[in-house]
N, C-alpha and C positions, 0 to 999 in steps of 0.2 A: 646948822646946815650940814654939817660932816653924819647928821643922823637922818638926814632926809635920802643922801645919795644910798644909803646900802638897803632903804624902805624901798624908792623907787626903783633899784634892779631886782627888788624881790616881788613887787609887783608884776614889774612888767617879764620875770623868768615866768611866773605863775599864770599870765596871761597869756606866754608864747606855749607853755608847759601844757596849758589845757585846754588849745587848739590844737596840739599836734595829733589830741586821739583822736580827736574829729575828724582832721587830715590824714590819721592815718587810716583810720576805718573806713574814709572816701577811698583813698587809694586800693588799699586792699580789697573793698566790695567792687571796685573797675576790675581791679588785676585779677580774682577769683568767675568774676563773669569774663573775661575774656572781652571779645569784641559781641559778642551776643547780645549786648542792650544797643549795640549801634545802631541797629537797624529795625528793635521795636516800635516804634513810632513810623517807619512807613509799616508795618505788618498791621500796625492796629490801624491805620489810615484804610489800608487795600478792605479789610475786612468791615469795616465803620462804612465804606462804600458800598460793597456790598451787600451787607444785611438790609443798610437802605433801599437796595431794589427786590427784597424780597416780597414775593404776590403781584410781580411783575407778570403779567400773562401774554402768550398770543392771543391778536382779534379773534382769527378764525380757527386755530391749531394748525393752520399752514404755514408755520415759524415765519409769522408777519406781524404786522402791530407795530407801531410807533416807535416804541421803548426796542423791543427785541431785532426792529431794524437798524437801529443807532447801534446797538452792538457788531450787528452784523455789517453796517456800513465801517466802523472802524478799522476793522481787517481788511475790507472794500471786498465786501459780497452783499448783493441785496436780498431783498424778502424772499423766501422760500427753503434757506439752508437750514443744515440744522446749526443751530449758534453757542452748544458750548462751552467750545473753545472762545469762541467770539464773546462770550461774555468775561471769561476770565481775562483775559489781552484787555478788554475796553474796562475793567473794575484795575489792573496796573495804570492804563494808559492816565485814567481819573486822578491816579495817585502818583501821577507825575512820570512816570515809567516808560522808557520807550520800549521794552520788551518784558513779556513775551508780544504780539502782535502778528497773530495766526490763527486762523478759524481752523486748521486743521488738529486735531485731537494727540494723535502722535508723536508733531511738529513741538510740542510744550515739552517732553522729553528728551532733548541731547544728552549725550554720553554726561559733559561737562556742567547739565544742571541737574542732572539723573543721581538719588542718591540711592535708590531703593529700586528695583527691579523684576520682572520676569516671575513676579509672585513672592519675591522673599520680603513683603514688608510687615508681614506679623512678626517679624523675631523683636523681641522685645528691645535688644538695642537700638534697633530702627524704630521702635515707637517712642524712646526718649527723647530721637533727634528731630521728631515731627515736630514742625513751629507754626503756628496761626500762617497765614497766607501762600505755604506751601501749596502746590499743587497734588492731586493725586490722578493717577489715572485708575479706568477698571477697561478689563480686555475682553473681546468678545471673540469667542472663539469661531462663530461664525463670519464675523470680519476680518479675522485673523489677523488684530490688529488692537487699541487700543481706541475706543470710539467713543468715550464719556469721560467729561475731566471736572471737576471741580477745586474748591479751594477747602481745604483747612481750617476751620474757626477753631478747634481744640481738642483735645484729648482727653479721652476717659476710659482709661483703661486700655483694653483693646476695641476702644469705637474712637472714628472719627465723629466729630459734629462738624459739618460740612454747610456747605452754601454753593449750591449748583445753579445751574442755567439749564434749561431744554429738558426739564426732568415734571412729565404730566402738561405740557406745553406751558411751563411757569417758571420762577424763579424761586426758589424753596429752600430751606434747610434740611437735614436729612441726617440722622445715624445711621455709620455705616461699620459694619466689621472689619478690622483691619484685612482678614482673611479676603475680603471683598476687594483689594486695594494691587492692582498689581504692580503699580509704580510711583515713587512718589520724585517730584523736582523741587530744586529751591532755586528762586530767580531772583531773590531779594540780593544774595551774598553773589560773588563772586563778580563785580563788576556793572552792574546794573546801574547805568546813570539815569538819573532825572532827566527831559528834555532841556 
């Protein structure tokens, strides 16, 4: 018996011994990503949305049709807007999100979800910090304003791969140059509840 007690703490150090790398390696791949995996599973949720309405079209190309009204009614505008924005607000709203929820294009950029700006989102620091369901916008110099917005599916390089609304009267994918990119927001992080 006196030879079984010192077998059994050597088992059971061995078994606490080589869980800890486990546990520790958990800990460490947490504390090394930071909070950044908190929130991939709504990013891949808004984007898996998404992609799913892709080759969604207007009836007649008078941003009307079924599908591009339900976007557009989301924001609470009816058939005839352009829907954009209203599509990215109603691909959050699906994913549980009560904001952004604005058909207007500009309205998706606040100072406080605005990480990229005014044309500087080629610099390459700002293309590390791009993440799936970020928003982008692109500015029209004749609108003198920000009037196309889509979302983020991924990065390569200097291109986004994107999933837009209102682009050829349909719902599409698209590469776009960063250069093309004049703002980019994140609505995922900083307080974004679920309804």
């Amino acid at each position: 018996m006196a030879t079984m007690y010192p077998l059994f703490l050597c088992i059971l150090f061995t078994a606490v011994c080589g869980n800890l790398d486990a546990i520790h390696h958990i800990v460490s791949t947490q504390t090394s990503l930071g909070h950044e995996n908190d929130d991939n599973p709504v990013r891949a949720r808004i984007i898996e949305i998404a992609a799913a309405e892709i080759g969604v079209r207007e009836e007649t190309g008078n941003n009307d049709g079924v599908r591009v009204e339900a976007y557009l009614a989301y924001t609470v505008l009816g058939k005839g807007h352009a829907w954009c924005a209203a599509f990215i607000s109603w691909c959050y709203g699906q994913a549980g999100l009560i904001e952004p929820r604005n058909p207007w294009s500009p309205a998706l950029f606040p100072n406080a979800r605005t990480y990229c700006g005014n044309g500087a989102c080629r610099d390459l620091k700002t293309s590390a910090r791009i993440k799936p369901a970020d928003i982008f916008g692109i500015y029209s110099h004749s609108a003198k304003r920000i009037n196309h917005v889509g979302l983020v599916r991924s990065v390569e390089g200097k291109y986004l791969l994107t999933i837009e609304g209102n682009v050829g009267n349909r719902v599409l994918s698209k590469r776009r140059h960063l250069s093309m990119v004049y703002a980019l927001a994140d609505w995922i992080k900083k307080g974004n509840k679920n309804h």
